[in-house]
N, C-alpha and C positions, 0 to 999 in steps of 0.2 A: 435573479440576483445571486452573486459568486459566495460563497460561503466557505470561512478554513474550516476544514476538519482534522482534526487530531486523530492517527490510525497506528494501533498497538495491536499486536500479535495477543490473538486471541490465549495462547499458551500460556505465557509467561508474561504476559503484559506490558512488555518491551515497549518505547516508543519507538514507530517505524518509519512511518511521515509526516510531513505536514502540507497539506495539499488543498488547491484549489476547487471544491468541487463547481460547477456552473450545471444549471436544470435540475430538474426533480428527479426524484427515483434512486432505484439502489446505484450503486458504487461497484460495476459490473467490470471496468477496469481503469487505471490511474494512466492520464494521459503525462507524457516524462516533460512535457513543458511547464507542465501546472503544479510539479511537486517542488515545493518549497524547499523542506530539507528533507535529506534521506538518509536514514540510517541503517540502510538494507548491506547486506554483502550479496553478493553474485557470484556464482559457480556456472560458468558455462553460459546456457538461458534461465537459471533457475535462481529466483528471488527467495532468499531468506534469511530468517532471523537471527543476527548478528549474535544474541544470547541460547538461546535453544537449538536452534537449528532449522524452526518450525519450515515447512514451506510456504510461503507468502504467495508466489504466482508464477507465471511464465514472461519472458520477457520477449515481444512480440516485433521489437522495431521502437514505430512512436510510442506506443502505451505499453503497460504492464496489465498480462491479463490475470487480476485477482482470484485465487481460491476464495470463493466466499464460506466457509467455517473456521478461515485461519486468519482471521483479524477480527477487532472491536474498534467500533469507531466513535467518538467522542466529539463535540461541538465546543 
């Protein structure tokens, strides 16, 4: 069952997305069809946080491959 999650920059608490997750399990990376809105900026391939700077992930093609210490995520 698809479920939104609310995903904030573990730093500064920013909200960063709002995304589709589908299956169980961790949030290993954010597929770019399934992200509702986004409030990331992009430098190059590098995802991050519009307010700090944090680094959020790498930007792979279809998905974003998430740093998992640099976000919280919220239901």
């Amino acid at each position: 069952m698809p479920r939104i999650l609310k995903i904030k920059c573990a730093k500064c608490g920013t909200h960063l997305y709002t995304y589709i997750k589908v299956g169980e399990g961790r949030l290993w990376h954010c597929w770019k069809k399934r992200i509702i809105q986004d409030n990331t900026t992009k430098k190059e391939n590098e995802i991050k946080c519009p307010k700090c700077g944090n680094l959020i992930g790498i930007d792979k093609g279809p998905y974003i491959n998430i740093k998992q210490k640099s976000i919280t995520i919220t239901k």
